[in-house]
N, C-alpha and C positions, 0 to 999 in steps of 0.2 A: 504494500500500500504506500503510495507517496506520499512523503512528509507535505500535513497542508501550507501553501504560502498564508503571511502574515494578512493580507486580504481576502483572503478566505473566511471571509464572515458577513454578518449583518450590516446595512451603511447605517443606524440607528447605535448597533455599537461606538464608531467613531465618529458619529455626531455626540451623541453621551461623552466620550472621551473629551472633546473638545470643548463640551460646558462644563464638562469638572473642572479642567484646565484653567478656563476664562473663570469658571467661580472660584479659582482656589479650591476645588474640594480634590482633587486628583489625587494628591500624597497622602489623605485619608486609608488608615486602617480600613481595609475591610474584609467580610467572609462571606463569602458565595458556598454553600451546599447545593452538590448536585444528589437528586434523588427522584425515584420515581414512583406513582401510584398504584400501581396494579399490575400483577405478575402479568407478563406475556401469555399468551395460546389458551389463556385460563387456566393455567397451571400452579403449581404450590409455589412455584421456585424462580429465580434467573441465575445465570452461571456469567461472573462479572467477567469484561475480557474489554479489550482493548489499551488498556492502561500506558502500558510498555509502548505502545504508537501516539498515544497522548504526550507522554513524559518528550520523546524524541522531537514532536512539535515544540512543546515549550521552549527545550534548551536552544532550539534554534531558533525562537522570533528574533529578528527586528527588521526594521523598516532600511530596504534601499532605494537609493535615488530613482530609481524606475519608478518604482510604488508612490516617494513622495510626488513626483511629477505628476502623475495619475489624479491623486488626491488633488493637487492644485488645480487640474485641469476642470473637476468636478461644479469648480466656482463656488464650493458651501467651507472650505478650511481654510483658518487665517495662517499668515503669516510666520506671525508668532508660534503657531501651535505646529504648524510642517517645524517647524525649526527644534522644537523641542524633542520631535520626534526622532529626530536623529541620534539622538541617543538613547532611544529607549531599548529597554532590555526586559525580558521578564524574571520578576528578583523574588517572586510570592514562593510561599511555605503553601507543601500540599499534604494532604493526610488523603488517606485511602484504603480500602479494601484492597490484600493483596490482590493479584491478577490471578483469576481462576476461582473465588472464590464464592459460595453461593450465597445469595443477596437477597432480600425482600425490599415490598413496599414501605416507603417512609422511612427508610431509614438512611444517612446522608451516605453515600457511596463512597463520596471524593468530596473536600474542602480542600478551596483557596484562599489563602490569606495572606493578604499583602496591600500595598499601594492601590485604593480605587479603581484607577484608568488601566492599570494593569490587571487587574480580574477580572473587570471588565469585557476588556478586548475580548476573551478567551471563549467566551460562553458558548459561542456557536460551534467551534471548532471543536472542542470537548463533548458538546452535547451531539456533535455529526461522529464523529470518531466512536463513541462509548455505547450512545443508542444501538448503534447498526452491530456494531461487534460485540456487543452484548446480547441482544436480540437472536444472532446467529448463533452464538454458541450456545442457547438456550436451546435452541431448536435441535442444535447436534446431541444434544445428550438426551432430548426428549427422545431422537430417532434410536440414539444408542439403549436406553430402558428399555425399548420397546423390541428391538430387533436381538437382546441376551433375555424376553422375557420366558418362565416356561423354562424348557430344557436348551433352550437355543442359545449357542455361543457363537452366534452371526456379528460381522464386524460393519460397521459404516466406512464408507469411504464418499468422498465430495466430488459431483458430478456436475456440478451448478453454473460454472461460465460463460455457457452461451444464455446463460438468465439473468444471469446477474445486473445491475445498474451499473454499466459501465466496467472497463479495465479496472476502476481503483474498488470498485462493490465487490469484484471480483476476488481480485487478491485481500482485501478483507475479510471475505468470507467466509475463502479458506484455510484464512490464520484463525480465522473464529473457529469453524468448526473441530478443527483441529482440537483447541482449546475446547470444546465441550465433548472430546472424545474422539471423531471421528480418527481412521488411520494411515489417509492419505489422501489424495487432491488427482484430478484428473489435468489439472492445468499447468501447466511445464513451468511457465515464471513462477506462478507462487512454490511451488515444489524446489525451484533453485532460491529465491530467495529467502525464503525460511525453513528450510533443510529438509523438507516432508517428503516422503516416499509418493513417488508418483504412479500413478495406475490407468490404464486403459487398455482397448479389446482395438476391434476395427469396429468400420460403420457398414451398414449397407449397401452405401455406397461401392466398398472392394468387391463383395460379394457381387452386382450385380455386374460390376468391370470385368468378368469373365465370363468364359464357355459356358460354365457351369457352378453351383456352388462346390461341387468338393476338388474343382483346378485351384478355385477362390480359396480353400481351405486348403490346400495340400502347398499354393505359392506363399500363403502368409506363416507357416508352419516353418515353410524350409527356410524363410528368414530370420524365424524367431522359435528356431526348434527349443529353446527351454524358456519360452517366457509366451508361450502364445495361450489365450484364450478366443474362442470360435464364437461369433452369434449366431445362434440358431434359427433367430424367426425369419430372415426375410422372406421365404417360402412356406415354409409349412416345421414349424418345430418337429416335431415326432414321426411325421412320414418321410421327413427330409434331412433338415439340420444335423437332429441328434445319432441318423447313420452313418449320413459324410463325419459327422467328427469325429464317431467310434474308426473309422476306415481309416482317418488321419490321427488317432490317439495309436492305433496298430502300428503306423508306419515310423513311427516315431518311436514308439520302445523298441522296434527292430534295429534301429540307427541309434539305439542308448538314448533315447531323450523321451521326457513324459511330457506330455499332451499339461496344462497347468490348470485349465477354466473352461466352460462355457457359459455364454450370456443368454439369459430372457430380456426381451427388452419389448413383449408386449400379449397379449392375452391372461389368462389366468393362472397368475403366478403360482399359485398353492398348489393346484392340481399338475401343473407342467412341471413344476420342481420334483412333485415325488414322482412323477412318471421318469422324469430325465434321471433322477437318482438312482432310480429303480435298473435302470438301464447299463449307468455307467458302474453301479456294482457289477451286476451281473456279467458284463465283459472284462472282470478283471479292473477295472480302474478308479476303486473309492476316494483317492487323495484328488481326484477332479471337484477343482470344486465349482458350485453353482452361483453365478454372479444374477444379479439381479437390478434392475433400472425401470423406467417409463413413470417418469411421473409420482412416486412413492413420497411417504410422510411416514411421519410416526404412527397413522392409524392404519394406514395403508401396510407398512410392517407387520403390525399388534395382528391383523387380523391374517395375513399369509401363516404369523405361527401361530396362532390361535384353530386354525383349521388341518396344521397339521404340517405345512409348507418346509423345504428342505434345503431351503438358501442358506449360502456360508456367506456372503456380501450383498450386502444393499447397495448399490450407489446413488444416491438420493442428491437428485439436483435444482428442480427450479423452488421448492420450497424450502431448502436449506440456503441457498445462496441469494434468497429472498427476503425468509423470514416470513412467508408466507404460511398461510391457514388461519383458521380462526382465531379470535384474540391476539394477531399475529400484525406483519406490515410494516408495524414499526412500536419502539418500546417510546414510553410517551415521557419521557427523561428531562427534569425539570432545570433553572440551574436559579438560585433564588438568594438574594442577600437575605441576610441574617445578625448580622451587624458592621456597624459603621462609628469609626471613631469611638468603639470605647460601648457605644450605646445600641441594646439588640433592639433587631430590624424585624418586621412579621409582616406577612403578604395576608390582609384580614377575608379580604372579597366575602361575597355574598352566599357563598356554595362555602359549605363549613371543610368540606373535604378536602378543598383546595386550597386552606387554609397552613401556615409554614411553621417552622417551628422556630421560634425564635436563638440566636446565641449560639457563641460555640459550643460547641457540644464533642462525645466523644460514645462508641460504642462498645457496651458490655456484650460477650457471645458466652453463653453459658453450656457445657457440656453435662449426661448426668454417669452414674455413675458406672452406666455400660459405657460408655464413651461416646452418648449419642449425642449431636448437637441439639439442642431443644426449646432456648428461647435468646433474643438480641432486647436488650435494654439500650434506648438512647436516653442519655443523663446529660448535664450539664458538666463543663469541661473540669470544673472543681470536683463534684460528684464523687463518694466511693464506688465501688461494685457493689452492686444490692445484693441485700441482706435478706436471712429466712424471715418471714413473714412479712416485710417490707410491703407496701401496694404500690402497686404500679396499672399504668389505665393506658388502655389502645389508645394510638395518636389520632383515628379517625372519628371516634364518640369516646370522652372523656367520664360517659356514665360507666362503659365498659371496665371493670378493672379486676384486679385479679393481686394473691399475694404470692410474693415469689416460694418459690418450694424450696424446702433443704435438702443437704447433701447436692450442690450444685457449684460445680466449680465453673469461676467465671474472670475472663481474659479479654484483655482491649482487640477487637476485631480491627481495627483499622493502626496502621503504621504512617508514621512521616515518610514521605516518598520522593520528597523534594525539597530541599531549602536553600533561600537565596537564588532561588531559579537553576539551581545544581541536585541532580540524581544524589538519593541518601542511599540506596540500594544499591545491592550489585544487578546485573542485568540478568534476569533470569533466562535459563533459553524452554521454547515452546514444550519441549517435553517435560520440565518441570510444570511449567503452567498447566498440563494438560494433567499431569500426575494429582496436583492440587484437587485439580476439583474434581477426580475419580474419587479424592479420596472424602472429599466436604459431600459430596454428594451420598457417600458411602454410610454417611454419619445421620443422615436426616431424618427423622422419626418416620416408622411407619406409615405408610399413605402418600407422604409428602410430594412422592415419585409420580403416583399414581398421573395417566394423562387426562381422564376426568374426574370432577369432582376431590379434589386434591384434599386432604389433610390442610387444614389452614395453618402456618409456622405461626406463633408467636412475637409479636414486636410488640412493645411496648416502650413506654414515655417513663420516666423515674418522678417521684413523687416530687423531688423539687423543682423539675422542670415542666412538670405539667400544670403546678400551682404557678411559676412565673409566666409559662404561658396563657394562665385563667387571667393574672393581673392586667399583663401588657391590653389581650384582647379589649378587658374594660376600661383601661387607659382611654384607648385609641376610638374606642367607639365614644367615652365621653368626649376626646378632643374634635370629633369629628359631628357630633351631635345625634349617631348612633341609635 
């Protein structure tokens, strides 16, 4: 994915920029929380990703003479304010969820804090980077539950590029995926640029470029005698496909090399898999394994094994490299001040839901005593770790509440990941990240997983921050006349 340029945002961002500026308020402290409302796909969960392509934007901003000439030509920025920007640099302190890790509603993912006009600027490009790459890997691990459920130890792999939005949705998607599980990428750049095992079959297309289909099968063989898999449908799976490739799996153990895969990639997967399985034991060749494509999702998997189906790989593409299906599209990732100069900030509007949480703040993740993960406390940044019996109240109806439970061990979920506009972190590489959240996903209670009707995780508000945010609210509604 391409690091975004420093214009890569909102023009309301640098019109805001430039009234801090002219007001003096610019060099103001402040803290922007990014967080969002409601699990993707309707599910219990999201699996956080993009971080590590966020970070690399950061340490890169500033503005070049190209860029300010642009601005100027615009006719809306003074003078004085191009000029200023010539030195700008981004210098804010970030806190964060590590990358890979599972995440819920309301609670802040990432905080910026730093200089106004420099959190500012960011908002759009963080919230295009983290939505999308969050949202994707969400969907890769919904695909991955789905596809190990049952007795099935099927693998995902990302099929999605010619769906994708664009070259850069592209190679996002499949650093997402990746991150949410999957095991490799069908698309050659993202496979060399962030080190992932690349996988593909032929098309149609070869097939029909011959005599015949098993010339089609016998020429792609002799090029790629240990690495070839065969698609079967373009004619007829079972009367056609699945003999040429038995007649080309033969000719291949006789020259020392084994036949690797065949593809479905259209009719009824369930029933064509155990047929074709059925087949390729029967001639001797059970390590063949059966790949699988056309349009699949997480439900579209659940139900191939759920009926009995005999697939070793899904390659799952326009709904993963989309983010597509219900609840799906895009993650609705906010990015919101919170305080300014010292003094907390709250977003009150009229829809109570959409209401923010005021101050810095910092997240408790509690484990119990199987080792399962089981509830997130957001507290205020002074705050201890809550206490057995303690009360704590859902961030979305404050009548909700609950007292925390004993025997609950509990640790700050989010780390400093940037200060001074410098990486505090070493750089993780993708297989760690994807490790993470095999194993945060591995922890989550009962249900959680589930693709409908999910187990609802627990988040909750700590008692002192939920009473400061009962105050603020009646502050601002009597300043406002409420």
């Amino acid at each position: 994915m391409t690091i975004a340029p420093i214009l890569f945002t909102d023009l309301y961002q640098l019109t805001m920029m430039q009234g801090y500026f002219l007001c003096g308020l610019h060099q103001q402290e402040a803290v922007f929380d990014l967080y969002y409302r409601r699990n993707p796909f309707q599910g219990g969960y999201a699996v956080w990703a993009g971080l590590d392509v966020a970070l690399d934007y950061l340490e890169g901003l500033k503005f070049s003479e190209t860029d300010l000439a642009y601005l100027k030509s615009l006719g809306q920025f003074r003078p004085e304010f191009l000029d200023a920007l010539r030195g700008w640099r981004f210098t804010c302190k970030v806190t964060a969820f590590p990358e890979g890790s599972v995440v819920f509603p309301s609670e802040p993912l990432l905080s910026v804090q730093g200089p106004l006009w420099e959190a500012q600027l960011v908002e759009t490009a963080l919230l295009n980077v983290l939505n999308f790459q969050t949202l994707v890997a969400t969907k890769a691990a919904r695909c991955v539950t789905a596809a190990q459920g049952g007795e099935s130890k099927a693998t995902i792999v990302e099929f999605g590029a010619r769906r994708a939005q664009g070259p850069d949705g592209a190679l996002g998607a499949a650093r997402a995926s990746v991150i949410g599980g999957a095991r490799g990428t069908s698309n050659v750049a993202a496979a060399q640029r962030y080190g992932l095992p690349v996988t593909g079959t032929h098309a149609h297309a070869w097939v029909e470029s011959f005599a015949s289909e098993l010339d089609a099968f016998r020429a792609y063989a002799e090029m790629f005698p240990d690495s070839s898999t065969l698609l079967l449908d373009t004619f007829d799976t079972l009367k056609s496909g699945m003999p040429n490739a038995l007649t080309v799996a033969r000719e291949l153990r006789e020259k020392g090399h084994e036949l690797q895969g065949v593809r479905l990639d259209s009719g009824d997967l369930a029933y064509l898999s155990v047929r074709v399985r059925q087949a390729l034991d029967e001639a001797g060749f059970p390590n063949v394994k059966i790949v699988a494509s056309n349009d699949l999702s997480e439900f579209v998997i659940e139900s191939v094994i759920r009926e009995g189906g005999r697939i070793d790989v899904y390659g799952v593409g326009t709904q993963l490299a989309t983010g597509g299906g219900d609840g799906g599209g895009a993650l609705g990732g906010v990015y919101k001040l919170v305080s300014l100069g010292g003094t907390d900030k709250m977003k009150l509007t009229g829809d109570p839901s959409k209401s923010s949480i005021p101050g810095v703040k910092r997240v408790f993740r509690a484990t119990d005593t199987q080792g399962q993960t089981v509830w997130d406390v957001v507290a205020q940044e002074a705050d201890h770790s809550p206490l057995p019996g303690e009360r704590v109240s859902d961030p979305s109806n404050p009548l909700r509440s609950a007292r925390i439970s004993p025997d609950l061990v509990w640790h700050d979920a989010r780390q400093v990941v940037m200060n001074g506009g410098q990486r505090t972190q070493p750089r993780e590489t993708l297989a760690e990240i994807q490790a993470r959240a095999a194993r945060e996903l591995a922890r989550l209670p009962s249900g959680t997983l589930r693709l409908l009707n999910p187990h609802i995780y627990r988040v909750s508000l700590s008692r002192p921050l939920q009473e400061h945010r009962d105050a603020l609210v009646s502050k601002l509604r009597e300043r406002h006349g409420l």
